[in-house]
C-alpha positions as CSV (number, residue, x, y, z in Angstrom):
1,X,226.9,175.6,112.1
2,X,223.7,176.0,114.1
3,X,223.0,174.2,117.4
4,X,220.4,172.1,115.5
5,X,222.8,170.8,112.9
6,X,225.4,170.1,115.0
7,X,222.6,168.1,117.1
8,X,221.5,165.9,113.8
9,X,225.0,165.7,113.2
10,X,226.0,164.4,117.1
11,X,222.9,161.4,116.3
12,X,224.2,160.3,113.4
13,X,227.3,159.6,114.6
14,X,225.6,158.3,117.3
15,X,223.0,155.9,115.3
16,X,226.3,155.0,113.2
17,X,228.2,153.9,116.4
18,X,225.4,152.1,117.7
19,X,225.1,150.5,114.3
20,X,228.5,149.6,114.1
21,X,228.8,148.5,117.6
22,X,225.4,146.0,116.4
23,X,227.2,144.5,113.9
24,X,230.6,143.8,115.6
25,X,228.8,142.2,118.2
26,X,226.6,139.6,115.4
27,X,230.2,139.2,113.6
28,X,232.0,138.1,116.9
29,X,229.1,136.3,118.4
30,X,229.1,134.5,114.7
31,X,233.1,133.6,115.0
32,X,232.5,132.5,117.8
33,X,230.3,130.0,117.4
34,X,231.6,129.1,113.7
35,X,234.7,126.2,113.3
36,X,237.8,125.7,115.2
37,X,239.3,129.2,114.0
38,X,242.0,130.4,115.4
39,X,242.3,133.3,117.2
40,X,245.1,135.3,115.5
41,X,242.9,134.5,112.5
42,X,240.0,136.0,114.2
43,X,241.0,139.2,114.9
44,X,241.8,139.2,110.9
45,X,238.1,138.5,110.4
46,X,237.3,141.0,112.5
47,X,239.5,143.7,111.2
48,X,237.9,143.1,107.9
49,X,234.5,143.0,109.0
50,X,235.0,146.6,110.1
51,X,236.6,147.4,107.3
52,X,233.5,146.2,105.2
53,X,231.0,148.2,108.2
54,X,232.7,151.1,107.3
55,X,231.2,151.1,103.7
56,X,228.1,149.6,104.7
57,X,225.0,150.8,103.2
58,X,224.0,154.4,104.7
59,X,220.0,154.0,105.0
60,X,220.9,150.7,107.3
61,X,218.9,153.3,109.9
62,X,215.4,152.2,107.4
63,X,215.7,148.3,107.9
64,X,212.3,147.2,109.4
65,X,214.8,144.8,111.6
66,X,214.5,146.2,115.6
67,X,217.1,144.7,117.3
68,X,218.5,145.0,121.3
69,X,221.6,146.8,119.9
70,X,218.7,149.8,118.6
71,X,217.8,152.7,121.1
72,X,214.6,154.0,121.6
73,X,214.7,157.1,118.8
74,X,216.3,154.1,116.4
75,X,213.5,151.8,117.1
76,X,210.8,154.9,116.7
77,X,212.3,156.0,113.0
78,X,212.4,152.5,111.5
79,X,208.5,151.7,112.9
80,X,207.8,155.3,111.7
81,X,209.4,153.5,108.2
82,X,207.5,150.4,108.2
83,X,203.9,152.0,108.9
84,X,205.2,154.2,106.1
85,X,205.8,151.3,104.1
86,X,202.7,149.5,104.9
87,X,200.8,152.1,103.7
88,X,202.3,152.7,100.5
89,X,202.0,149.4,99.9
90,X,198.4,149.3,100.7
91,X,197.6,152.4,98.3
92,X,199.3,150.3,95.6
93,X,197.7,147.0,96.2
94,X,194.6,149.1,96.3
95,X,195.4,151.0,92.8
96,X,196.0,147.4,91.3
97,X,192.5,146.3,92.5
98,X,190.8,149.1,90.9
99,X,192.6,148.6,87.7
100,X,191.5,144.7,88.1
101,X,188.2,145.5,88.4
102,X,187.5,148.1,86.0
103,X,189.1,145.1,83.2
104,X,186.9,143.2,85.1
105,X,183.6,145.2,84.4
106,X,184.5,145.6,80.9
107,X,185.1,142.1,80.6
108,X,181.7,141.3,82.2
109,X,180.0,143.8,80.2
110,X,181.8,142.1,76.8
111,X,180.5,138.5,77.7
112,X,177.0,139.7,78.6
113,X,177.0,141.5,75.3
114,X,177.7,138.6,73.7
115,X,175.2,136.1,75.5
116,X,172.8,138.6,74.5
117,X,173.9,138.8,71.0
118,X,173.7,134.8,70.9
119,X,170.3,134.3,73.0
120,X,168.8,136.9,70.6
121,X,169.8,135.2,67.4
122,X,168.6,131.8,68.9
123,X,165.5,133.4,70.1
124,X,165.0,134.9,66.4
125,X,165.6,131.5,64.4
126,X,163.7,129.7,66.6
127,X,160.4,132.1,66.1
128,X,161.1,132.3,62.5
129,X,161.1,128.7,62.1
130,X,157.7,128.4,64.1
131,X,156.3,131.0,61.9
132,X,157.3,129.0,58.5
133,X,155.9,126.1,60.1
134,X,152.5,128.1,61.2
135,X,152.3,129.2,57.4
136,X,153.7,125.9,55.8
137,X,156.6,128.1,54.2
138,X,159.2,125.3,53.7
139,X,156.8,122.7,53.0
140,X,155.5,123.1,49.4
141,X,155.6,119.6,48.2
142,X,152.0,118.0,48.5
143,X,152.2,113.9,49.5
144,X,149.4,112.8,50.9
145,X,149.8,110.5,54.3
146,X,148.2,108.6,56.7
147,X,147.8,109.8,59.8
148,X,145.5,107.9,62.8
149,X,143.8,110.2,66.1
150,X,143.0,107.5,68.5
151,X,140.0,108.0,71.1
152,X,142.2,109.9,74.1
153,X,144.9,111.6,72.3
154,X,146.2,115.0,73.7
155,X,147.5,117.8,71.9
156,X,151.1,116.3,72.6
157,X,150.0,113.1,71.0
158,X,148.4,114.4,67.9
159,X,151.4,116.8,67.0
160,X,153.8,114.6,67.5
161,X,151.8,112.1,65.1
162,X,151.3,114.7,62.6
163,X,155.5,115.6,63.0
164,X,156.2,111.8,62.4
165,X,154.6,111.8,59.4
166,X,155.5,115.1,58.0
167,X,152.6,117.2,58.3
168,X,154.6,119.5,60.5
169,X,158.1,120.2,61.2
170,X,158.0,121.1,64.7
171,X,155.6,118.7,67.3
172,X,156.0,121.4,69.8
173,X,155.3,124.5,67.9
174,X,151.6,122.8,66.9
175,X,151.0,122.0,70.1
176,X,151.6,125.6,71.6
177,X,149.3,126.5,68.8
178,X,146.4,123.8,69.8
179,X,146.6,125.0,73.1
180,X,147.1,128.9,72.5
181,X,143.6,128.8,70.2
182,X,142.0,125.8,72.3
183,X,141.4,123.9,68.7
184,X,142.8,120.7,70.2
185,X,139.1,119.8,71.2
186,X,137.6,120.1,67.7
187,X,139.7,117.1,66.3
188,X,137.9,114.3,65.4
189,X,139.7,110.8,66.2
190,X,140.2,108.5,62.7
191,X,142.1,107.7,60.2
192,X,142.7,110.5,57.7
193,X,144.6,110.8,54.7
194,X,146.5,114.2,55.3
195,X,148.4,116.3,52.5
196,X,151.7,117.8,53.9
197,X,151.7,121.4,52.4
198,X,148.9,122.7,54.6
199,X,149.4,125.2,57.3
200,X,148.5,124.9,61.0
201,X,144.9,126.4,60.2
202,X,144.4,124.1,57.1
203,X,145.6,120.8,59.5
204,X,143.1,121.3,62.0
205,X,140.2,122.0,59.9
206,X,140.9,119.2,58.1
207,X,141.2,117.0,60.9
208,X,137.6,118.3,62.3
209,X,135.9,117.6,59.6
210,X,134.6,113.9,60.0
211,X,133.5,114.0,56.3
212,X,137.6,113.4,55.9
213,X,138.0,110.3,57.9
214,X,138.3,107.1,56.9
215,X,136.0,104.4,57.5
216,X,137.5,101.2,55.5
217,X,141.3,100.4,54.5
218,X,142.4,98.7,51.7
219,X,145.7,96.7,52.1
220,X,147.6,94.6,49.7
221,X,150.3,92.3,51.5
222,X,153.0,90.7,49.6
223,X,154.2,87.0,49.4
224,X,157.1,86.6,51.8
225,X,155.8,88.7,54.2
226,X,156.3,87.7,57.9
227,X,154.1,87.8,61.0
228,X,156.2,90.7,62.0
229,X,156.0,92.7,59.1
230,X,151.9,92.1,58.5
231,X,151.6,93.4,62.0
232,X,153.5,96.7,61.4
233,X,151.6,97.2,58.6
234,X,148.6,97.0,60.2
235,X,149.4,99.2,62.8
236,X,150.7,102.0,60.6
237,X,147.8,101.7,58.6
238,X,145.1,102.2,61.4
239,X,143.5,99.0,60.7
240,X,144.8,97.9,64.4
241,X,145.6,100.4,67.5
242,X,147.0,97.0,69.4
243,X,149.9,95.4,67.4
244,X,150.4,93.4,70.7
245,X,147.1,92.0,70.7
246,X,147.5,91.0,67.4
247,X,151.1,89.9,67.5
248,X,149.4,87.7,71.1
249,X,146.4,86.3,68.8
250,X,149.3,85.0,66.3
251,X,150.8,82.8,68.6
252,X,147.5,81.4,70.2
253,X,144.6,78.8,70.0
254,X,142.1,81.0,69.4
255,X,141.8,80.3,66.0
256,X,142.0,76.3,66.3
257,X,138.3,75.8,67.0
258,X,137.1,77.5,63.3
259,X,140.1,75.8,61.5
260,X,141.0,72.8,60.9
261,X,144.4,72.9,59.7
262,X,145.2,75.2,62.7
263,X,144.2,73.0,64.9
264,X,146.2,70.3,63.0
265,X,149.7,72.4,63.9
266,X,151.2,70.5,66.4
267,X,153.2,71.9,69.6
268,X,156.3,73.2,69.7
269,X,158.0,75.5,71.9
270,X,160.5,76.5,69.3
271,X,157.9,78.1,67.1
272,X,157.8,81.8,67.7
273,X,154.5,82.2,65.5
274,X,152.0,79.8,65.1
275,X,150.3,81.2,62.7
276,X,153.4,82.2,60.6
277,X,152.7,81.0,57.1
278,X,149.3,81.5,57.4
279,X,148.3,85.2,56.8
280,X,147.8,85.1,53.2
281,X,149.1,87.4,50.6
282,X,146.5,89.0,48.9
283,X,144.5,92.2,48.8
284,X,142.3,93.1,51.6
285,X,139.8,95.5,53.1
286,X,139.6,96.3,56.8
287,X,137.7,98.5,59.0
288,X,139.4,101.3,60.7
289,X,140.9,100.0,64.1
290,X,139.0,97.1,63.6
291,X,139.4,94.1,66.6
292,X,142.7,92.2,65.7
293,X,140.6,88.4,65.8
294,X,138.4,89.8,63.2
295,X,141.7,90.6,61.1
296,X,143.1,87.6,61.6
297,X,140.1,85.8,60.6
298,X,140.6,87.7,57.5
299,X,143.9,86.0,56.3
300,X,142.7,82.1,57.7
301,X,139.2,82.9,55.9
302,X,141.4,83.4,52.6
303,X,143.8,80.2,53.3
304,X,140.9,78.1,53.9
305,X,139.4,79.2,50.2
306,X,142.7,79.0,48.3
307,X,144.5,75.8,50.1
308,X,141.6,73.9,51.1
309,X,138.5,74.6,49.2
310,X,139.8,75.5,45.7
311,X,140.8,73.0,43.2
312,X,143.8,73.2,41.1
313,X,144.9,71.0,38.0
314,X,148.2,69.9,39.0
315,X,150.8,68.3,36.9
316,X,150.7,64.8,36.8
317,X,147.2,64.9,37.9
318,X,143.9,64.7,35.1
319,X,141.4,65.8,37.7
320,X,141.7,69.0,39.6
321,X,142.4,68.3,43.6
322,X,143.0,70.8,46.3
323,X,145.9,71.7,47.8
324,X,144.9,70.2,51.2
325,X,144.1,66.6,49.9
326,X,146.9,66.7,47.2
327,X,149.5,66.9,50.3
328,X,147.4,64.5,52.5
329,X,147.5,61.4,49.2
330,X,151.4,62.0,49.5
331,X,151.2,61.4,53.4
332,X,152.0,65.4,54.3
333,X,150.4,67.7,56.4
334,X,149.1,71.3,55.6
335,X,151.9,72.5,57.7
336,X,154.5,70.9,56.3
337,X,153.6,71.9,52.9
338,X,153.7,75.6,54.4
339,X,156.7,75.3,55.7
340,X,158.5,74.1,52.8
341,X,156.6,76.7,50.9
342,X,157.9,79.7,53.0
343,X,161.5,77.9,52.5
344,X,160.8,78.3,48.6
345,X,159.4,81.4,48.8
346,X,162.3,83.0,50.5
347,X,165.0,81.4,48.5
348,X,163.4,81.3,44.8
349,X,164.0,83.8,42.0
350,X,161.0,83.3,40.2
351,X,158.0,80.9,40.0
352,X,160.0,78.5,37.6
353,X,162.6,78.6,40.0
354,X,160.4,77.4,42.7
355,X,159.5,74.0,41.6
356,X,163.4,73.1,41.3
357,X,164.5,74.9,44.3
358,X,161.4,72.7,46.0
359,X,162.8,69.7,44.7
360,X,166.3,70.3,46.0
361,X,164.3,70.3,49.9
362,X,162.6,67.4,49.0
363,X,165.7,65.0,47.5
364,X,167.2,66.9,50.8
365,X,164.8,65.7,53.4
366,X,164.3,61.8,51.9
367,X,167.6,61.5,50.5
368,X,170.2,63.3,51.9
369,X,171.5,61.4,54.4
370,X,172.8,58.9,51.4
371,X,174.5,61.8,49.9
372,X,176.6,62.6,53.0
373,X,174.0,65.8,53.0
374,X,172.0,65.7,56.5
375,X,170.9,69.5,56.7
376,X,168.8,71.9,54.3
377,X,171.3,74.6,54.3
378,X,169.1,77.5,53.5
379,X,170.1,81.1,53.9
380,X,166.7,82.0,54.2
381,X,166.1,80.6,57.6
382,X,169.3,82.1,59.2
383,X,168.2,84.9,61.6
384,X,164.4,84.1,61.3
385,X,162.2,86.2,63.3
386,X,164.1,88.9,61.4
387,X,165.0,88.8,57.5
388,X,168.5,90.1,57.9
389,X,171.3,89.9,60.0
390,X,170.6,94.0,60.0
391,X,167.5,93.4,61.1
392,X,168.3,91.8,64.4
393,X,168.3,94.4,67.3
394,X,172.1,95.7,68.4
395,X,171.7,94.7,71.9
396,X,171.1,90.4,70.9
397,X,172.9,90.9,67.3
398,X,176.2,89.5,68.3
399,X,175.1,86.2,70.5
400,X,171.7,86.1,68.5
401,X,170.7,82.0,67.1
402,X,168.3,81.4,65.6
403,X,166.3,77.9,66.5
404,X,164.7,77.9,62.8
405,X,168.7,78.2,61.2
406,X,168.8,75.0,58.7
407,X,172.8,75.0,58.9
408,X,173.5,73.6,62.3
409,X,170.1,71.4,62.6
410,X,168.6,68.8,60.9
411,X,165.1,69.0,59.1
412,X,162.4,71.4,59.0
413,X,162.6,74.7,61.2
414,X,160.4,74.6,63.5
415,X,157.8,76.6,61.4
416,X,157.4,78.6,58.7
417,X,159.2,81.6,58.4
418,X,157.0,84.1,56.0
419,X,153.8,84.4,54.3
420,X,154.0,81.8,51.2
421,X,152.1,82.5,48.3
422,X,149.9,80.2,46.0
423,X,152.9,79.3,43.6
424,X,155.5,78.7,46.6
425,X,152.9,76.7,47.9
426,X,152.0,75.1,44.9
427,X,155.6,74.1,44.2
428,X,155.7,72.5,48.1
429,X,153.2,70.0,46.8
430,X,154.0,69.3,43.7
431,X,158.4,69.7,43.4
432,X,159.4,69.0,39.9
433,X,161.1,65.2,40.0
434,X,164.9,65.9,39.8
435,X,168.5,64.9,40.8
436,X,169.1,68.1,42.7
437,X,171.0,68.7,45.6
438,X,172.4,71.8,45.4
439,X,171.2,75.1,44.2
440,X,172.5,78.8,43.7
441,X,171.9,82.2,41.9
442,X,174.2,84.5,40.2
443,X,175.2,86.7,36.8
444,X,174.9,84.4,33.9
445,X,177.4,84.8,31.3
446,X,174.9,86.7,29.4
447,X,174.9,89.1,32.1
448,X,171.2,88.1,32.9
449,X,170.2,86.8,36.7
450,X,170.9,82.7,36.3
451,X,169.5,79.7,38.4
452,X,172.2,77.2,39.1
453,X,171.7,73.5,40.2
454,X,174.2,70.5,40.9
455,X,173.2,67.2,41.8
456,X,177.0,66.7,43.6
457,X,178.8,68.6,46.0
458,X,182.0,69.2,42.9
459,X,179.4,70.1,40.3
460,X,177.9,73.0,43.0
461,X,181.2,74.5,43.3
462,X,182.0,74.8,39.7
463,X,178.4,76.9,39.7
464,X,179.8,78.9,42.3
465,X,182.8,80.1,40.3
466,X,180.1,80.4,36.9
467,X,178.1,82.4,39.3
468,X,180.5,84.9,40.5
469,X,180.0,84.0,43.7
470,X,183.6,82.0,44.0
């Protein structure tokens, strides 16, 4: 054996003296501090904690552990070990990061493939659709609209105008196209009846073209029509640009100085409208955006012929008498009549119904209280402004009363609550003389629409079951 081995072979022992001379020492020094052992039985401990050393693990001289029983060339190898370590365990953290971040990259370069892929097809439907609303591909159904340019609308306001009412699908696109060709300018403000199959081109040329426009509006307006609705209609229409105005005028004394029986209305600050009941039905003709006093005058001019000028033969009556000094010779005002009327007009199935349904107010009003019977009762008047529970804005629907509701109070509402026509009003005049009390409609047993009347409380609920609606 050469000098060198026998030199390894000399430390080894050496390291493995040391080694077990380290742990003999921990095992004592742990005996020794441990329970109340004794010390016959800690020499056994001992004993066969050397035994156990003996077979120890033979690459104890790698631990990273440096303790005071190591020597110097000890201490060197297992530093020499743990740099060793350090760095094999820095070449494989550094291999894992490489693998992470190549996954990475080809993650990345996945998800960016797809935004792209999604950005592009968005990007594509959303030119296509512009260029089938520039050539009016998907609109091929002509309907002819109304459409109103006020004086200092932008391109904004005009395409969105022309979107609401179908001339274009897409506000925005028409605008990029007003201002990409600068044709914004060259439209004339008006009222124009549009078709809805032309293109962009075919729009604007037809909306600089003041041969197109409008000057007069004809407007027919139904009986049972309410402030409300009359104003909307003007509006949409173009007959007024100010609904608020109008809505303003409708609830003033503006009027009161031209007419009579306006003047005649008497205060109340219950009433929403005053002039509810008083725009009358008919067929008109208006300027376009016309001032919303001359408007008004329109309806009251009408009233004043129909009510108070015109002469009617009335039943029961040999000479003809207007409606105005019919209602006066019974001791009624003008607006009571009307608001009775607008009562009739709302709850009446046809005109022969009226006349009955009037007399069940009447017999109501002068002799209820005998019958046990001291309200009118009329669905009609339940959520007045508005004609339906539906109707009534979310935000007040569920703690919404109405003041003109005939359930709760006594009497008349506080006014009118629509537009009554000549008939409804004619009926308010002149009720047919009956027993009435009650009154309901419902399927015959014929299958046809039926008026029922009662003249007791037991009699009306036996229509009720007839009429399907008990």
């Amino acid at each position: 054996m050469s000098d060198m081995n026998q030199n390894n072979k000399f430390e080894n022992e050496q390291n493995f003296e040391v080694e077990l001379y380290r742990r003999r020492k921990a095992e004592g020094f742990r005996l020794n501090i441990g329970s109340d052992v004794p010390a016959s039985d800690n020499t056994q401990v001992f004993e066969r904690g050397k035994k156990e050393n003996a077979v120890a693990d033979t690459h104890t001289e790698s631990s990273n552990e440096i303790t005071s029983f190591s020597n110097e060339s000890t201490r060197a190898q297992i530093e020499r070990a743990s740099k060793k370590a350090i760095k094999a365990e820095k070449r494989e953290a550094k291999k894992v990061r490489k693998i992470k971040s190549v996954r990475n990259k080809k993650i990345y370069r996945i998800a960016w493939l797809l935004l792209v892929i999604i950005l592009s097809a968005v990007m594509a439907e959303f030119f296509v659709s512009g260029f089938n609303d520039l050539f009016a591909v998907s609109r091929t159904q002509e309907e002819m609209v109304t459409v109103i340019i006020s004086v200092g609308d932008d391109t904004d306001d005009i395409a969105k105008k022309l979107e609401g009412k179908g001339v274009v699908d897409s506000a925005m696109f028409f605008s990029m196209f007003l201002g990409l060709t600068g044709k914004g300018d060259e439209i004339e403000p008006g009222v124009y009846e549009v078709a809805t199959n032309k293109d962009y081109l075919g729009v604007v040329n037809y909306l600089r073209n003041i041969d197109n426009r409008q000057t007069t509006i004809t407007l027919q307006f139904t009986e049972g029509m309410t402030v409300l609705e009359v104003a909307e209609q003007l509006y949409d229409s173009g007959v007024t640009s100010d609904k608020d105005k109008f809505l303003q005028l409708c609830n003033s004394s503006e009027f009161d100085e031209d007419y009579s029986f306006i003047a005649d209305v008497e205060e109340n600050d219950e009433r929403i409208y005053k002039l509810e009941g008083y725009l009358f039905p008919d067929t008109y003709e208006f300027y376009v955006d016309e001032d919303p006093a001359l408007t008004i005058s329109r309806f009251l001019d009408n009233f004043d012929t129909r009510v108070c000028k015109t002469k009617l033969e009335l039943a029961g009556y040999s000479e003809k008498i207007t409606i105005e000094d019919f209602a006066a010779r019974n001791g009624k005002s003008i607006d009571e009549i009307v608001n009775i009327a607008s009562i009739v007009q709302g709850e009446a199935a046809n005109v022969e119904d009226m006349f009955n349904v009037a007399s069940v107010i009447e017999n109501r009003l002068e002799r209820g209280a005998s019958m046990d019977i001291h309200t009118l009762g009329m669905d009609s008047t339940q959520f007045y402004p508005y004609n339906s529970y539906e109707e009534i804005p979310e935000d007040i629907r569920d703690t919404f009363e109405s003041a003109y509701e005939t359930y709760d109070s006594e009497g008349l509402p506080p006014g009118a609550i629509c537009s009554p026509g000549l008939d409804a009003i004619t009926a308010a005049v002149n009720p047919n003389s009956t027993n009435y009390f009650y009154f309901c409609h419902g399927t015959g047993a014929d299958g046809e629409n039926t008026s029922y009347y009662a003249s007791s409380f037991y009699e009306h609920q036996a229509n009720l079951v007839a009429a399907g609606l008990n």
